[in-house]
C-alpha positions as CSV (number, residue, x, y, z in Angstrom):
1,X,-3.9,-33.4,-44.1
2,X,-0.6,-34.6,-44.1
3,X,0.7,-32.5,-46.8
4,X,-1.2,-29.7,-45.3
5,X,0.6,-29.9,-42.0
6,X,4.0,-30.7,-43.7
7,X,3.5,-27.0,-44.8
8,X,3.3,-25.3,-42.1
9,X,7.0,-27.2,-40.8
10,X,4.9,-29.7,-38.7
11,X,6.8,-33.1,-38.2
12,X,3.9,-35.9,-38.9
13,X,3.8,-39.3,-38.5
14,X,0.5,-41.4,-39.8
15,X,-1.4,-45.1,-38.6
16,X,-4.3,-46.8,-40.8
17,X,-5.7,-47.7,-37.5
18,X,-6.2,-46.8,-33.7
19,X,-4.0,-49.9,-32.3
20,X,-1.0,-49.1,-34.9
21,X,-1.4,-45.3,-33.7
22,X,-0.9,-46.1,-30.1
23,X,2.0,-47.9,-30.7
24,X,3.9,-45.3,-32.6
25,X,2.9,-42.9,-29.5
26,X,4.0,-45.0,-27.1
27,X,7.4,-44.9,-28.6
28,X,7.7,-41.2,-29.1
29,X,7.0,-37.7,-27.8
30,X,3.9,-36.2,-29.6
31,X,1.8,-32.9,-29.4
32,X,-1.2,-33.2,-30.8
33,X,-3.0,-36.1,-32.4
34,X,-6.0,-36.4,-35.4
35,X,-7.9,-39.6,-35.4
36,X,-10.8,-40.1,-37.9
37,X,-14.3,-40.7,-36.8
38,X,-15.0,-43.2,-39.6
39,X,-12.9,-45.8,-38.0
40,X,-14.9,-49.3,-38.3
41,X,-16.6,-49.8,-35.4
42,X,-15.9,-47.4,-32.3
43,X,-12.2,-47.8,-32.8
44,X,-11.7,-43.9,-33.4
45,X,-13.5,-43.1,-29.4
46,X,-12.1,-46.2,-28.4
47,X,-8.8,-44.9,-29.0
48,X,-8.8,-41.3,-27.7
49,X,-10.4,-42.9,-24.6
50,X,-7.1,-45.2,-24.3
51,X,-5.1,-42.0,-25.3
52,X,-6.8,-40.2,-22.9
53,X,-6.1,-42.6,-19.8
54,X,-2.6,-43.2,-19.9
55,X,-1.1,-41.1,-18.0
56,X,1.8,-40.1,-20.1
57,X,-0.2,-39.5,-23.0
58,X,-3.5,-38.0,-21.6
59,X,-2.6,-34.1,-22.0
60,X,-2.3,-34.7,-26.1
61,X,-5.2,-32.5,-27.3
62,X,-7.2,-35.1,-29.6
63,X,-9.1,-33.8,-32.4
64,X,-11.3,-35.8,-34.7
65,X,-11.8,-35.4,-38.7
66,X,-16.0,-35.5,-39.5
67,X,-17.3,-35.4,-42.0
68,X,-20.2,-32.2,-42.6
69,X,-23.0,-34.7,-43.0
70,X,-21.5,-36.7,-40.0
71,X,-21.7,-34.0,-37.0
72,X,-23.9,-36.9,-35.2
73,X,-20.8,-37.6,-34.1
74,X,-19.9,-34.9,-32.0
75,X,-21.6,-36.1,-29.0
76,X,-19.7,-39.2,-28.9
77,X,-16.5,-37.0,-29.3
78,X,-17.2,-35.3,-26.0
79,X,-17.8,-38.3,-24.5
80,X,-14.7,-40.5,-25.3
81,X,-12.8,-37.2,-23.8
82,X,-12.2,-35.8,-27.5
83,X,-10.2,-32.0,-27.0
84,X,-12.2,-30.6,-30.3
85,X,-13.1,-31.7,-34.2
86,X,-12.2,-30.5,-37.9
87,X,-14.6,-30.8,-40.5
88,X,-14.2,-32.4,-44.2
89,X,-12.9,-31.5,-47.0
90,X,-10.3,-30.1,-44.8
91,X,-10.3,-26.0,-45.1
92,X,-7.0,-24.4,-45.2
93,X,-7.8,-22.2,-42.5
94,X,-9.7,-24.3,-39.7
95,X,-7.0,-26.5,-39.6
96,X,-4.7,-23.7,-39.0
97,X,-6.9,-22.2,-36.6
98,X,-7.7,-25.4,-34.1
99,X,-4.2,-26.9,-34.5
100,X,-2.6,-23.5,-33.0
101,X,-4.7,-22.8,-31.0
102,X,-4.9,-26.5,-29.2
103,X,-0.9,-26.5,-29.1
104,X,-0.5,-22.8,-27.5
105,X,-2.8,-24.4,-24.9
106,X,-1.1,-27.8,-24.7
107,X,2.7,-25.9,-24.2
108,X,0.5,-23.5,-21.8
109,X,-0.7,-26.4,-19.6
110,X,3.2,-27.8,-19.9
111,X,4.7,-24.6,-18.9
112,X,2.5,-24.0,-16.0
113,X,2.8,-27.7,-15.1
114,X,7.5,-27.1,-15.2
115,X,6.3,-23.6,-13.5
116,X,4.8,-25.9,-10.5
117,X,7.4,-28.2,-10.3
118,X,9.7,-25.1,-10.2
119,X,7.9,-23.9,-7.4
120,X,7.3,-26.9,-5.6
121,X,11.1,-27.2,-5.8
122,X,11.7,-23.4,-4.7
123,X,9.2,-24.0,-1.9
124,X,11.1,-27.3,-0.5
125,X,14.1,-25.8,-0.9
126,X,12.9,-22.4,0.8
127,X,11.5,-24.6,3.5
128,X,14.3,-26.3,4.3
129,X,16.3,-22.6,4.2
130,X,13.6,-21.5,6.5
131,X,13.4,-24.8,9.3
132,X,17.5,-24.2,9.2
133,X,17.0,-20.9,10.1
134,X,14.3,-21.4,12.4
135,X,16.7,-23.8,14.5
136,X,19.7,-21.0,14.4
137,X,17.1,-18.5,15.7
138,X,15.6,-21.2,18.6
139,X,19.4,-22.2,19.3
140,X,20.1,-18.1,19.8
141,X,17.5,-17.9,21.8
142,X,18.5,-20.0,24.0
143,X,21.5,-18.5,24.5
144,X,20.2,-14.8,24.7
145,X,18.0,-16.5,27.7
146,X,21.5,-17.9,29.4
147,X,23.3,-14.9,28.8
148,X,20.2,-12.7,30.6
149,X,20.7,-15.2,33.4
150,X,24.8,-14.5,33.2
151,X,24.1,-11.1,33.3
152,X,21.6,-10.9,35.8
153,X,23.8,-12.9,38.2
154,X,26.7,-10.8,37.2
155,X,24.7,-7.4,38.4
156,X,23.6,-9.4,41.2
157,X,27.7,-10.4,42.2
158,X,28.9,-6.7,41.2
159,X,26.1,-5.3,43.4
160,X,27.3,-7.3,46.7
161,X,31.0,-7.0,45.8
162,X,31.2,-3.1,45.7
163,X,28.7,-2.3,48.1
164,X,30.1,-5.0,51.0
165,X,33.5,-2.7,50.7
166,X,32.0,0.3,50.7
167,X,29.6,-0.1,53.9
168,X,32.8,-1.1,55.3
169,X,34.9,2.1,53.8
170,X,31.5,4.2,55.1
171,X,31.4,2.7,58.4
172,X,35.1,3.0,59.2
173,X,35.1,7.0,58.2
174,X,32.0,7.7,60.4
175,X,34.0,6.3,63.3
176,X,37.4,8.1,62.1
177,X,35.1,11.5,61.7
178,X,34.3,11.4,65.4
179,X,37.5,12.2,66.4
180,X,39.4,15.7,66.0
181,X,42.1,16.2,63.5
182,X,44.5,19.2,62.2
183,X,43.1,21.1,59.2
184,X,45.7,19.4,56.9
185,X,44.1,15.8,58.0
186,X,40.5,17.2,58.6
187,X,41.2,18.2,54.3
188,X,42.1,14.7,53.3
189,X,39.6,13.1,55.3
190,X,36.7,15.3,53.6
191,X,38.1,14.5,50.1
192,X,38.4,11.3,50.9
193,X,35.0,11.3,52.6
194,X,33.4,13.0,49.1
195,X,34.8,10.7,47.0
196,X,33.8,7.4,48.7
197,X,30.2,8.9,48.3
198,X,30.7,9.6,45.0
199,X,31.7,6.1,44.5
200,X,28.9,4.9,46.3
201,X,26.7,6.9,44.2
202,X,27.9,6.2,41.4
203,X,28.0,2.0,41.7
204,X,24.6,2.3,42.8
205,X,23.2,4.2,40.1
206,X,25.0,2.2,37.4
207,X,23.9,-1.0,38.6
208,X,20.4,0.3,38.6
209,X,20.3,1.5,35.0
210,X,21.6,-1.7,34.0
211,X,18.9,-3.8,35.8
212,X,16.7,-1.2,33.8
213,X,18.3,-1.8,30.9
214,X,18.3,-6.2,30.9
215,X,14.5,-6.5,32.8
216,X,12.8,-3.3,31.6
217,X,9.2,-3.0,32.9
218,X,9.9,-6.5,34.6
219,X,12.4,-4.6,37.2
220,X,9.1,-2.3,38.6
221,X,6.9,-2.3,41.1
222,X,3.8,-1.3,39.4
223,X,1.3,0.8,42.1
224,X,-1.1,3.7,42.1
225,X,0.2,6.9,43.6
226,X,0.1,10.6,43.6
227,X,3.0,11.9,41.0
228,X,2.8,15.0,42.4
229,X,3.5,14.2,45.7
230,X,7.1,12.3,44.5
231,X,7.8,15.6,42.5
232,X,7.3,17.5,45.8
233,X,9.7,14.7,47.5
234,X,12.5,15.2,44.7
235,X,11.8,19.3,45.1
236,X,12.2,19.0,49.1
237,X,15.6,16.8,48.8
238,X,17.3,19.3,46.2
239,X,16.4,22.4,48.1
240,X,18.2,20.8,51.0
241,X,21.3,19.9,49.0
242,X,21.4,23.5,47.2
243,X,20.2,25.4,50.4
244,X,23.2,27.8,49.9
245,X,21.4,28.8,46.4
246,X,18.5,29.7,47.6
247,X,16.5,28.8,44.4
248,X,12.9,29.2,44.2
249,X,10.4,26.5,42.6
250,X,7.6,27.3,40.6
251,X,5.3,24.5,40.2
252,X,2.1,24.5,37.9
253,X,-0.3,22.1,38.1
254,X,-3.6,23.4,38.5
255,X,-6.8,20.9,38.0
256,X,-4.5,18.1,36.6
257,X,-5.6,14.8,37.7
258,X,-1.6,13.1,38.7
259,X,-2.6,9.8,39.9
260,X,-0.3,7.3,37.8
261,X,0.7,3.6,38.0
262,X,4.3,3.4,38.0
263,X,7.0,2.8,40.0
264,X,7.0,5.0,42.7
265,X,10.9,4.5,43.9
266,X,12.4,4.8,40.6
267,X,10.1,7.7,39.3
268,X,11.9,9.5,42.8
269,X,15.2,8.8,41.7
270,X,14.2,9.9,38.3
271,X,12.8,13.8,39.4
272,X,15.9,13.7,41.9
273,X,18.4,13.5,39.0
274,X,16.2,15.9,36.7
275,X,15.9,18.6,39.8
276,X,19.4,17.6,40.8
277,X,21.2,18.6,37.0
278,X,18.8,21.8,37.3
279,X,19.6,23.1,41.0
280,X,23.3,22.7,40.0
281,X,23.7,24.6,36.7
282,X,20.8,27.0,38.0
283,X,22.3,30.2,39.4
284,X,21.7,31.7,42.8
285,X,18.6,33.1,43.6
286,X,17.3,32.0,40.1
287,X,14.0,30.2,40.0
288,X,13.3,26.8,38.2
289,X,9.7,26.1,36.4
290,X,7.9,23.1,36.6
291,X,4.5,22.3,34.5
292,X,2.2,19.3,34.8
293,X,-0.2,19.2,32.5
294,X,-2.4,16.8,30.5
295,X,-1.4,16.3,27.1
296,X,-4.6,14.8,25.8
297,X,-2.9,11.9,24.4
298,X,-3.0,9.4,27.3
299,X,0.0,11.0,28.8
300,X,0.9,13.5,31.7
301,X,3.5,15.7,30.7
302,X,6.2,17.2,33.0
303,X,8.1,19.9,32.0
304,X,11.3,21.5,34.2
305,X,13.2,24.6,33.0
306,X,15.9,26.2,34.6
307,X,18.0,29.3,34.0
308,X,21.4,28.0,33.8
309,X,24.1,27.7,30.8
310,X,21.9,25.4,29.0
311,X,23.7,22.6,27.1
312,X,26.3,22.4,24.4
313,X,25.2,21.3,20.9
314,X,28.0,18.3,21.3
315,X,26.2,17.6,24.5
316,X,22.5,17.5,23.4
317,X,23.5,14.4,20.9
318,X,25.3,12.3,23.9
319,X,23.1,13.7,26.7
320,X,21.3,10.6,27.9
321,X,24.2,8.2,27.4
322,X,26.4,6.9,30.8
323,X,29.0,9.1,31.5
324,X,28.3,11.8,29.3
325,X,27.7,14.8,31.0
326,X,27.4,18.6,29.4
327,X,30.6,19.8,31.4
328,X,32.8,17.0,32.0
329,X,31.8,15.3,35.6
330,X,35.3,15.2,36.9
331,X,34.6,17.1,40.0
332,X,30.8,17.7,39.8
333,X,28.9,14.2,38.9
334,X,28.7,11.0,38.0
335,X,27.4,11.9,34.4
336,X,24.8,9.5,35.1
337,X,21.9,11.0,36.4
338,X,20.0,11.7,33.2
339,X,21.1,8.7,31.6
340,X,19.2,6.9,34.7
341,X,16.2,9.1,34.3
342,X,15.8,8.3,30.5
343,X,16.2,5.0,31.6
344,X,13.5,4.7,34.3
345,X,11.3,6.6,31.9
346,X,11.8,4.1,29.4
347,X,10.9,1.2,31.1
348,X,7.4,2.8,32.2
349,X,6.7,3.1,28.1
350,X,7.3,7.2,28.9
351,X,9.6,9.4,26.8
352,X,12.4,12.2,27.8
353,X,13.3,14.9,25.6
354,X,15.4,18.0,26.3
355,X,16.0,21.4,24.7
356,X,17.9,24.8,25.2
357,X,15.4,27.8,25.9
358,X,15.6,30.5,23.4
359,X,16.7,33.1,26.4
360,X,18.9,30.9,28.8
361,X,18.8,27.6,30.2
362,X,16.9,24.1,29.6
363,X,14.0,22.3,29.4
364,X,13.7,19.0,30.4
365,X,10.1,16.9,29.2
366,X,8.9,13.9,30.3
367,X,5.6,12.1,29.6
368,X,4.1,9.2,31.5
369,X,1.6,7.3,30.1
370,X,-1.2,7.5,32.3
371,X,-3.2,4.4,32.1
372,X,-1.0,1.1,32.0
């Protein structure tokens, strides 16, 4: 057997018994081992037993050498933990066979054993990556929770410190306005007049859409109302603005049910700024369209169209952004009326699209989820 294996580039080392064989693999790093079953005694299962046990040495495959007329044997093999047998006279080819095929499945078991400790290793050091990681994202959190507060207090200071000065500006012109002027005065004081409410406007709208924007839904007062009613509301205070126009409303809404839950203060100041951005780009004695339908989709949908200009194809990118207005809002808004809109839409889970009719003018849409 030995001059066999020698053949086939095997390095071999050989015992005349099972205690002399332990020894030399207890000093050494072996693959596979042969032990003949015609030991005296039981000293052949005795030994693959021992081999089997230690824990260093128990994944050898052991295979025993029997003889044909000796296959008795076999189930004393099994039992002593034995990996497989060869018979006697040795064949060329059995040997072959069993010895390759026990050490492909010895280096598999060895590989898959490295493969786990590579894992293992990968799967400490990933957890570790990960707990670090976890603690960064905690330790943000914590400061994205103080810097909400900052901000919220922030809002809460800018709210009080440009609205205190502007009740006072407001309350001092009313006073002022009571008494009679030249025209030359009478023409500063309205400018002067116009662009305090501007300002006033303005702070209070920004400050709103940034509540919106840092608290979301958490900024509303959710209730059940009438939609329809508010758009009549927003209709009635833009008709009194742009009396001088004399623009007519057409309003749509047929057999729609319009009961929502939203909030009802915001959704106002929402239609107001649509209607308001229509009425002023709408020409005189033009009419603006408004539709409210069910879209089938667990939405109302609100569309209002106008006959004005229409937007600009640089505006129509930028159109819900602060201070972004088609025109330039120098001496005609804020440039934040939409941007509030989209806002307050937002936040009640709602979208807001616009688009330039084919003819003239644009078309504002707006869907509100109807069940929250």
């Amino acid at each position: 057997m030995e001059e066999m294996l020698l053949l086939i580039d095997y390095l071999v080392k050989t015992a005349e018994s099972g205690k002399v064989g332990l020894e030399i693999l207890n000093h050494g790093q072996f693959d596979m081992v042969f032990i003949d079953s015609e030991l005296p005694g039981k000293e052949s299962f005795q030994t693959c037993k021992t081999i089997k046990a230690n824990s260093r040495l128990g994944k050898i495959p052991v295979l025993f050498v029997v003889g044909n007329r000796n296959l008795n044997f076999l189930n004393e093999i099994y039992e002593s933990w034995g990996d497989d047998y060869i018979t006697k006279p040795l064949v060329w080819s059995e040997l072959l066979m069993k010895s390759r095929i026990h050490l492909e499945l010895k280096y598999s078991r060895d590989m898959a054993k490295n493969m786990n400790h590579i894992l293992e290793s990968k799967v400490a050091q990933r957890t570790i990556e990960l707990e670090d990681s976890l603690q960064k994202l905690r330790k943000a959190k914590k400061d994205l929770e103080l810097l909400t507060i900052a901000k919220s207090e922030f809002l809460n200071m800018i709210s009080h410190e440009i609205r205190t000065p502007l009740n006072g500006i407001l309350g001092s012109m009313a006073l002022i306005g009571q008494y009679n002027f030249n025209d030359e005065v009478n023409r500063y004081f309205s400018l002067l007049d116009t662009s305090v409410r501007r300002l006033e406007k303005f702070s209070n709208t920004i400050l709103e859409a940034s509540t919106l924007r840092l608290k979301g839904a958490k900024a509303l007062v959710f209730m059940e109302f009438d939609l329809l009613k508010v758009i009549h509301e927003a209709i009635a205070i833009c008709k009194a603005k742009y009396s001088d126009k004399a623009i007519e409303i057409d309003l749509r809404s047929e057999g729609v049910e319009t009961n929502i839950k939203g909030d009802q203060k915001f959704l106002l100041k929402c239609f107001n700024a649509v209607l308001d951005n229509a009425f002023k780009f709408s020409p005189k004695m033009k009419s603006i369209r408004i539709i409210v339908i069910n879209n089938g989709g667990g939405f109302l949908k609100i569309e209002i169209s106008d006959d004005g200009k229409g937007f600009s194809k640089s505006a129509l990118g930028h159109l819900f952004e602060p201070l972004s207005n088609q025109q330039g809002h120098f001496d005609q808004n804020t440039g934040m009326g939409l941007h509030l809109a989209k806002t307050i839409v937002d936040a009640h889970s709602g979208f807001m699209s616009v688009k330039n009719n084919e003819s003239a003018g644009a078309t504002i849409e707006i869907l509100l989820p109807v069940n929250r």
